[in-house]
N, C-alpha and C positions, 0 to 999 in steps of 0.2 A: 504494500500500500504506500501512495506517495506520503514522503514525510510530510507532516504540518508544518507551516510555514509563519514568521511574523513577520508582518508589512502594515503600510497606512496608503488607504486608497487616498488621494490627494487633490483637491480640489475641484471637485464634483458634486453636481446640484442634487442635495439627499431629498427625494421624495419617498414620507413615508407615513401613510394616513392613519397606521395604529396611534400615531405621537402628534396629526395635524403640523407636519414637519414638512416644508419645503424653503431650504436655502442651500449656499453652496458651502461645503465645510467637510472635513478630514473623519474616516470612519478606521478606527485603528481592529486588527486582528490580529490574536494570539492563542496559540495551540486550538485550534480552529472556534474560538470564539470570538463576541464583538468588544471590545476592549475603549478603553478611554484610550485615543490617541498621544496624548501627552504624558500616557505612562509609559511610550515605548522609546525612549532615549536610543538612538543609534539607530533604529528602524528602516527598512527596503521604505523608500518612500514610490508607490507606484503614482502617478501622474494620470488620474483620469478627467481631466481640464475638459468639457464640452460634454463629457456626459452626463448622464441619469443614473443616477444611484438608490436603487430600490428594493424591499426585501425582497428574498427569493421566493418567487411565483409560486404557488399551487393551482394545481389542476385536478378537482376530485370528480372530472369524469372520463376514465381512458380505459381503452382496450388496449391489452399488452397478450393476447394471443396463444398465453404460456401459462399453463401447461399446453397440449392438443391441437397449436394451429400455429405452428413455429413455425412453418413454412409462409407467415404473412408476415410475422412481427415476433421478437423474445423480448425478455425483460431484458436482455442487454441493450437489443438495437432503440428499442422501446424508451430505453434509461436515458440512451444517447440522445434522441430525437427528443427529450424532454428535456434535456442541458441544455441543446441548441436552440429549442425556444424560450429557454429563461426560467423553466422549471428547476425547483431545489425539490418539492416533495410533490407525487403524484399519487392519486387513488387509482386502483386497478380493479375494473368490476368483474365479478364473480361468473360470467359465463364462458368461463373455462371449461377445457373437456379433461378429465372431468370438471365437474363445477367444483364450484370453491365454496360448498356446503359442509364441508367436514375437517374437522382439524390436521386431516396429513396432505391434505390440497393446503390448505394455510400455509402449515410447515414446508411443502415443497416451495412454494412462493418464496419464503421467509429466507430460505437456504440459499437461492439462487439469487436474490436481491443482495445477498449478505457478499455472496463472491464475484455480481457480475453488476451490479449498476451502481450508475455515476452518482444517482440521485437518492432520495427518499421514497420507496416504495409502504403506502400507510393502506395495507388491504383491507379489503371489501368483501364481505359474506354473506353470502344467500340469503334471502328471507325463508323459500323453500327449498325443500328436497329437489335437487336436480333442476332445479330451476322452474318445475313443473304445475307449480300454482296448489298442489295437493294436501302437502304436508308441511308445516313450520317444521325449517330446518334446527338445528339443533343450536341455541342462540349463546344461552349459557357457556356451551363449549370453544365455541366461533370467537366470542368475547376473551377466554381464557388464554385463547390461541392466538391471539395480537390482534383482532380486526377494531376497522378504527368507526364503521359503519356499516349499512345493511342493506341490499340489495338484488331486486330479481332484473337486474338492467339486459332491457332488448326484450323482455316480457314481461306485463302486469299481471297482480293476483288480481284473479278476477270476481271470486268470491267472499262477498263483507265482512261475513261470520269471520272467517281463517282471518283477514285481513287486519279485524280490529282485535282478535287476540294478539298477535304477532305487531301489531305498535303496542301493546301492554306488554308484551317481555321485551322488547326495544328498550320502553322508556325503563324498566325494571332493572336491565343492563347498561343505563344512558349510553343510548347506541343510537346515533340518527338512521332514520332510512330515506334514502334517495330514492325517488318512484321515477318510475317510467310512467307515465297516465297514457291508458289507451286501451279504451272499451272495445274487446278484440270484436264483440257481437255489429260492431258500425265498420269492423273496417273493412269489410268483405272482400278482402282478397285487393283492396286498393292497393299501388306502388304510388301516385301523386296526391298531391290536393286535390280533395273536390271542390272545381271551382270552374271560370269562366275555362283556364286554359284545360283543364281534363276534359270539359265539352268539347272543344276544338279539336282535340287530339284523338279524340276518341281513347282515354285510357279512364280507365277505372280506379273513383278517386277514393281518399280518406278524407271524410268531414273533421270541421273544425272541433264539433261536437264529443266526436270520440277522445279528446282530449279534456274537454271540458267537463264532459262526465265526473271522470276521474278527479281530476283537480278538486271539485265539487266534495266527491268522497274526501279525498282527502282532509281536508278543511277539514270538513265534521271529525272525523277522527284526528286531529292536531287540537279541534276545541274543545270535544269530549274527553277526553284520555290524556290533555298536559304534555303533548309528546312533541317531540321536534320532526316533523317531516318537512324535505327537502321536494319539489317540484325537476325534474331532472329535464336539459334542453325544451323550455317552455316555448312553444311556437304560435300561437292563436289569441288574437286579441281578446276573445271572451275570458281565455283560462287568466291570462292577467288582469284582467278585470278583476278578475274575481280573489288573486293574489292580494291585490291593492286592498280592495276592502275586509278580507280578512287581517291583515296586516294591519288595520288601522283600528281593526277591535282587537288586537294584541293576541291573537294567534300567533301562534311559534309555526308557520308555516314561510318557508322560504325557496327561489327558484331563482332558477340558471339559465341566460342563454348561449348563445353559440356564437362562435363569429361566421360559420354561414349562413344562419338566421338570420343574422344582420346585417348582412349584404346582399342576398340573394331573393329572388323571387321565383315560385311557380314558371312563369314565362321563361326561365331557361331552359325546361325540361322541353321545348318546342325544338330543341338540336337532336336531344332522345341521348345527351349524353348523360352513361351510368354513372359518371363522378357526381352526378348532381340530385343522384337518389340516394338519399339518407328517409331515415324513420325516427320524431314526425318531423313529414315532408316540407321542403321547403313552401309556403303559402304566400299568401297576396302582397301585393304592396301594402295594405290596410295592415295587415297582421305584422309587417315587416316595422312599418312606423308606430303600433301599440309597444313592442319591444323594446325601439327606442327608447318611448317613453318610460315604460317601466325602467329603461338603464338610468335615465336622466332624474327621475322621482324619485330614484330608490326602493322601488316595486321590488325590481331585478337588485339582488345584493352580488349575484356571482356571473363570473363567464365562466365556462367550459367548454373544453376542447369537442369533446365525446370524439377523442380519437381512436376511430374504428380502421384497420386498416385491413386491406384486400388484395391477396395478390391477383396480378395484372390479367390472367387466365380468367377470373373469375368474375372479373367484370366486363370481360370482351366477350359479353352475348348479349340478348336481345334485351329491352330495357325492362319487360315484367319480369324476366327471371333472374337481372343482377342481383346480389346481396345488399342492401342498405347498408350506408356507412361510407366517412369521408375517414383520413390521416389530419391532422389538424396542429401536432403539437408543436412545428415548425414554422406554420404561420401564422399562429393566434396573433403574438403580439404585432407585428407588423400591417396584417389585415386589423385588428384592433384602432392602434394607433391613428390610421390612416381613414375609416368609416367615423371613428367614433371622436377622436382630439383634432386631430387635423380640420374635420368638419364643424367644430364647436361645440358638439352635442354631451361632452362630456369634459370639464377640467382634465390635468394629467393627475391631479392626486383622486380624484374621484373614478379614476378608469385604474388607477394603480392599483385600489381600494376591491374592485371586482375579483382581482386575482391574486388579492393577498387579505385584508382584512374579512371580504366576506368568505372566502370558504373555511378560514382559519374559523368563522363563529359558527358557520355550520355545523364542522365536527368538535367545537367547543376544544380548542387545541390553543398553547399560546407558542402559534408561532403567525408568519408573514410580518416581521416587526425585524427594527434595527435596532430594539432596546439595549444598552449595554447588558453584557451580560449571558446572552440569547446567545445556540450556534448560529457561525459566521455562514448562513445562508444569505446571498446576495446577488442580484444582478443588476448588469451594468447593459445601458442602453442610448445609442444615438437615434434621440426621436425625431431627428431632421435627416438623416441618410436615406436616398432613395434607392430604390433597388427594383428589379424586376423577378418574382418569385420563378424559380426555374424547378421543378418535381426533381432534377439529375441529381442533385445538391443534397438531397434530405440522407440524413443517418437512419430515417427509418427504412425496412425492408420495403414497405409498399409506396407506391404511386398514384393511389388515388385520389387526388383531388384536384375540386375545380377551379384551383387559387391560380392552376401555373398559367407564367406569361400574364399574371397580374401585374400593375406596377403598383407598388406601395410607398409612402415613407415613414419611415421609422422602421430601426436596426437590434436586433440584442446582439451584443459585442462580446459579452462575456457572461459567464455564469458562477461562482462561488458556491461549493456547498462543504461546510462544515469545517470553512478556511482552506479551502484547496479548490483552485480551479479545474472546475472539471468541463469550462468548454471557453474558447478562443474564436474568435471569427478567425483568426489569420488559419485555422484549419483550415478553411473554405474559401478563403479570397485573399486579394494581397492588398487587402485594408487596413493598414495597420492602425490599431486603437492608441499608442500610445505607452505603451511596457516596455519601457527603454530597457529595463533588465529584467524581464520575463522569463527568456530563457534560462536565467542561472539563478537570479532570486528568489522565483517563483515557482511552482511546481509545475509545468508546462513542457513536455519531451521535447526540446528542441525550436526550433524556430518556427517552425509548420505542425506541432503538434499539441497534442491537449495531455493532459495530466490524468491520464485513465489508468487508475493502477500500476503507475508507474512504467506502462507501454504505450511503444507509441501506435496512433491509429492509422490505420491506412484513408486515405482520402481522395477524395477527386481535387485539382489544382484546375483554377480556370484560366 
């Protein structure tokens, strides 16, 4: 493992909404925690002049493939692709093959995070048996087993009874559960929206409704039962609706959207390209600007990736039988940045805040903070760099999505976790941020590479 290193990030604008912090000012690290600066006498002074300096990102909705489907994505490449977007800690949901309903699925998780990723992997355990809606999986033990939350993600329990016992051992274990909302009985076999463009197209859609439902349920069991549920990739102007006013009677219900949700609309699916079927579907421009809103109101407290990834076979067929599901964790921030600060719609501490303060309250965790004291998770971002997204670039296994040959601006440059950098842009371009002694002060293989276990990684040079 690379050794831990002391240095002071140096003159970089700290945005950091746990503390209502934004000015420019020195953030010291030692034996990988956040240190008072001026206690490090002699210290690597790193020079980060022009950037953004922000806790390390979370992401509590990703698919990582592994166990069962490593041929899309592992926890390794999975770990990587989460560095490269500014991730320090990511949640990895439970439909694994097998599922991650039993404690030696955990354990296999736990073991391979331990010897193969960059990041923080905080797993995610079944609500039921197998995923299958039938049986409460075994929660007690799931808990015991390190999960940090609960989840049947990519399928909703469809029946109440089961439903609302299982938030009463949730809340029993203070365990959030992240829902998937989708009344499987409305979706009948839809791949799009149901809306103006599924008539045009002739494809068979999924209503707004079938989300709404759910949401619906939800609520009642978050204001019955005192329990904290989560709304997982919220897409439909009614289900935020309906977020807002529970929220505003002090429901513990909270939700996440996407950043293809927030760029995208229904009307793309008129190419019939599979990058742009995810589940739920992307919907209307209507439904696109309630999103907004709930980012801007604070409806919406988190973004998520829901990086689902697919290898390239499996989405080169006809558009009803591709899999749902984008890769996402390499361009959240940059498609972020760019929809959402660059536009106005959001401050930079209040879009910071999406993917660090609010998921950090969802799973009721203290981290996404630069408090002294706290591991030195960190990323470092140029929010003026433009760039054009290229799919060749990505550390994850898969290529699906419909960001490439986007042009964006705003960059993550670097990523810290636990005081070791474990990603570099200069892996990927010959942008140099800045780390005039990187290579020797810092734990970084070399000039062109990143501090992965002390190896260096192979990479594409552009």
């Amino acid at each position: 493992m690379t050794k831990q290193t002391t240095f002071i990030l140096a003159g970089g604008r700290v945005v950091d909404p746990s503390r209502n912090l934004d000015r420019v000012m020195d953030i010291g690290v030692a034996d990988g925690m956040i240190v008072d600066p001026n206690t490090l006498s002699g210290a690597e002074r790193v020079d980060v002049s022009g950037l953004v300096v922000v806790p390390g990102l979370i992401d509590i909705h990703v698919h990582l493939r592994d166990p069962g489907q490593t041929i899309s994505e592992t926890i390794s490449t999975g770990a990587m692709a989460a560095a490269a977007g500014g991730f320090t800690s990511i949640v990895p949901m439970p439909n694994t093959r097998p599922a991650a309903d039993n404690t030696g699925t955990i354990d296999h998780i736990m073991r391979k995070a331990r010897s193969s990723a960059v990041v923080k992997l905080l797993p995610c355990g079944a609500l039921t048996k197998g995923l299958e809606g039938q049986e409460m999986a075994p929660i007690g033990g799931l808990k015991k087993a390190g999960v940090y939350a609960l989840s049947d993600d990519g399928r909703c329990v469809q029946n109440n009874y089961l439903m609302r016992n299982i938030v009463r051992y949730a809340k029993a274990f203070d365990l959030p559960i992240l829902d998937h909302c989708e009344e499987v009985s409305m979706v009948n076999k839809g791949v799009m929206h149901e809306g103006e463009w599924s008539t045009l197209l002739g494809i068979r859609g999924i209503p707004s409704a079938a989300e709404e439902i759910i949401v619906a349920r939800d609520i009642i069991f978050a204001r019955d039962e005192e329990c904290r549920i989560h709304i997982q990739h919220i897409s439909a102007r009614e289900a935020v609706e309906k977020v807002r006013a529970a929220r505003k009677e002090g429901i513990s219900i909270t939700a996440e959207a996407t950043p293809h949700h927030i760029t995208f609309t229904d009307e793309q699916i008129k190419h019939f390209d599979t990058n742009f079927k995810m589940n739920p579907p992307l919907r209307s421009e209507d439904d696109r600007e309630a999103l907004l809103e709930g980012l801007r109101d604070g409806t919406i407290t988190v973004i998520a990736t829901d990086h689902a990834p697919h290898n390239e076979t499996s989405k080169l067929v006809e558009f009803d039988h591709a899999p749902f599901g984008i890769v996402g964790l390499e361009t959240a921030v940059s498609v972020c940045l760019t929809q959402l600060y660059h536009r106005r719609i959001l401050t930079l501490s209040q879009l910071i805040a999406k993917f660090t303060v609010g998921p950090a309250e969802v799973l009721g965790l203290d981290i996404g903070t630069l408090r002294e004291g706290v591991p030195a998770d960190i990323t470092l971002i140029d929010i003026n760099e433009s760039y054009t997204i290229d799919k060749n670039d990505f550390f994850s296994k898969s290529r699906n999505t419909p960001f490439h040959g986007m042009k964006v601006k705003g960059r993550v440059k670097a990523t810290i976790c636990d005081g070791k950098f474990v990603y570099d842009c200069r892996c990927r371009c010959r942008s140099v941020i800045g780390f005039p002694a990187a290579a020797t002060a810092l734990p970084i293989a070399g000039s062109w590479g990143c501090g992965f276990r002390g190896r260096r990684l192979r990479v594409r040079r552009r």
